[in-house]
ZATORPA-38903 format. One record per residue (C-alpha): residue number from 1; x, y, z. Coordinates in pm, whole numbers, padded with zeros to 5 digits, always signed. Example, Ala and Ser with C-alpha at 12.3 -4.5 7.8 and 13.67 -1.06 7.14 Angstrom:
[atom 1; [+01230; -00450; +00780]];
[atom 2; [+01367; -00106; +00714]];
% end
This chain:
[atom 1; [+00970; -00601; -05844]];
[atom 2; [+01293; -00779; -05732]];
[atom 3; [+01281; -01023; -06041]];
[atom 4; [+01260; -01348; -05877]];
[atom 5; [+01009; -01601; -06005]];
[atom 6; [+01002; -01973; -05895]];
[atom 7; [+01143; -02249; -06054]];
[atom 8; [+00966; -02314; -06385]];
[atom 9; [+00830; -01968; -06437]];
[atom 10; [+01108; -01791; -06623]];
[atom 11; [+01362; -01985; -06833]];
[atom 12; [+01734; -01898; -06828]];
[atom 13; [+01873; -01737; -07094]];
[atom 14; [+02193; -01574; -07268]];
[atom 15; [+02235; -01271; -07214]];
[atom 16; [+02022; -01203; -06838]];
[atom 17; [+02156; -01085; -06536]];
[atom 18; [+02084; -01270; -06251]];
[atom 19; [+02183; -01190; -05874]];
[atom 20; [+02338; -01452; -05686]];
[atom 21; [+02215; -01498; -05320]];
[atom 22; [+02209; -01802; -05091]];
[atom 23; [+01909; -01842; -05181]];
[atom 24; [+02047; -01972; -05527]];
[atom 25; [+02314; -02221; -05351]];
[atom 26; [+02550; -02195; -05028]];
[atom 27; [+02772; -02081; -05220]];
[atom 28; [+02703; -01720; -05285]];
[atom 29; [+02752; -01621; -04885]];
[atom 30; [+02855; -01308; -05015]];
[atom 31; [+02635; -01228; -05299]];
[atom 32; [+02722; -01176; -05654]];
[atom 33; [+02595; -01073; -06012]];
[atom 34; [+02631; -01290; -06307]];
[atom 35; [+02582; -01202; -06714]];
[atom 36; [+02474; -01562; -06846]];
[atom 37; [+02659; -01692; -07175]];
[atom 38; [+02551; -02053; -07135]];
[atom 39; [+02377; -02322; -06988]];
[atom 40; [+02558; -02616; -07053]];
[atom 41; [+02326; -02931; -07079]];
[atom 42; [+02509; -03119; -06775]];
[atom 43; [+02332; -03380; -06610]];
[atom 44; [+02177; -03209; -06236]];
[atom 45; [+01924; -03256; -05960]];
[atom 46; [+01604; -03165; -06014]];
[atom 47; [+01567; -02822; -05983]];
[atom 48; [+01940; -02747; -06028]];
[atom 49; [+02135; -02576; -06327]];
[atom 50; [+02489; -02500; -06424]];
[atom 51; [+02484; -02199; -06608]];
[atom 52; [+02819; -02015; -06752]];
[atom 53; [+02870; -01670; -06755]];
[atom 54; [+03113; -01366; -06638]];
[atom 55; [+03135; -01256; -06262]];
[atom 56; [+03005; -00872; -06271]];
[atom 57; [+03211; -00615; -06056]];
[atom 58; [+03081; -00283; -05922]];
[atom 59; [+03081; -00096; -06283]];
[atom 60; [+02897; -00359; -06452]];
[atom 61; [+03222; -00485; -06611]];
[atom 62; [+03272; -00862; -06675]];
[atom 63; [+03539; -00945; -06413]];
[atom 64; [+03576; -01369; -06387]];
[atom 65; [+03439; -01624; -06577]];
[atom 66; [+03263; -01901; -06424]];
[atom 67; [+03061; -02233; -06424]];
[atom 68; [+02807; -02221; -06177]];
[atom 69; [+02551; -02480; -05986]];
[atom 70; [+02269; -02285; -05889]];
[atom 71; [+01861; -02385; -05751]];
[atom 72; [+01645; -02226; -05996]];
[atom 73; [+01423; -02120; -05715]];
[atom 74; [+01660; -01885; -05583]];
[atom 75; [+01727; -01723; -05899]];
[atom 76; [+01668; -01351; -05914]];
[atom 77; [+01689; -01129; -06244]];
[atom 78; [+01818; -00785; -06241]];
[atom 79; [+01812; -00528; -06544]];
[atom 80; [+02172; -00545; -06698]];
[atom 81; [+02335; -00355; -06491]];
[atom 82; [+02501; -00011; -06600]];
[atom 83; [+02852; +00233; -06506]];
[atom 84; [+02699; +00511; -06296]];
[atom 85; [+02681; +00839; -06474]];
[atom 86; [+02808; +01125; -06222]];
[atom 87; [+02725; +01458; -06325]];
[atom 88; [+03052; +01669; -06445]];
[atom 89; [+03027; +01968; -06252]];
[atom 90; [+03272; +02185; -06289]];
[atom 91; [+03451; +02389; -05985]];
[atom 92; [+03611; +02739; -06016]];
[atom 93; [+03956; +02727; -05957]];
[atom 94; [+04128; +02992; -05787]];
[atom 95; [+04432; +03154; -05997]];
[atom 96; [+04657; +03373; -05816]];
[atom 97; [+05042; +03467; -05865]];
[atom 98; [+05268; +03174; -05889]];
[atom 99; [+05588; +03234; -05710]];
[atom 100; [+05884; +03104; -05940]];
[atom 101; [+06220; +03055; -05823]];
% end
């Protein structure tokens, strides 16, 4: 399930994470994740909404803040997103003499 519902469905809140497509407003050609900490009560077209909230990069990590016009048709929830946990493996190293001098 990829989270989207239309318009009215789903209301907006602080705290989701919401991906950012064209599909949301021209303005996301390259598409972006958002954690929302507001939605200001701004005056909009029907069917529009500014929401505030911090600019996710790759790790999950809160990297701009910004005021956003977005359709709520395009909108499109994601699970708060999470750093990648690599496995530690760990690699023999090779010891040998150490030439000094």
């Amino acid at each position: 399930m990829d989270g989207r519902l239309g318009g009215s469905e789903r209301k907006v809140k602080p705290g989701d994470v919401l991906h950012l497509t064209r599909a949301a407003s021209v303005q996301f050609l390259r598409p972006i994740f958002v954690r929302v900490i507001g939605l200001p009560d701004w005056v909009t077209y029907d069917g529009w909404l500014w929401i505030e909230g911090y600019e996710l990069g790759p790790k999950g990590e809160a990297v701009v803040r910004r005021s956003l016009f977005v359709q709520k048709a395009g909108l499109i929830w994601r699970d708060p997103l999470t750093p990648a946990v690599r496995p530690t493996a760990r690699r023999q190293v090779r010891r040998g003499p150490v030439r000094v001098g």
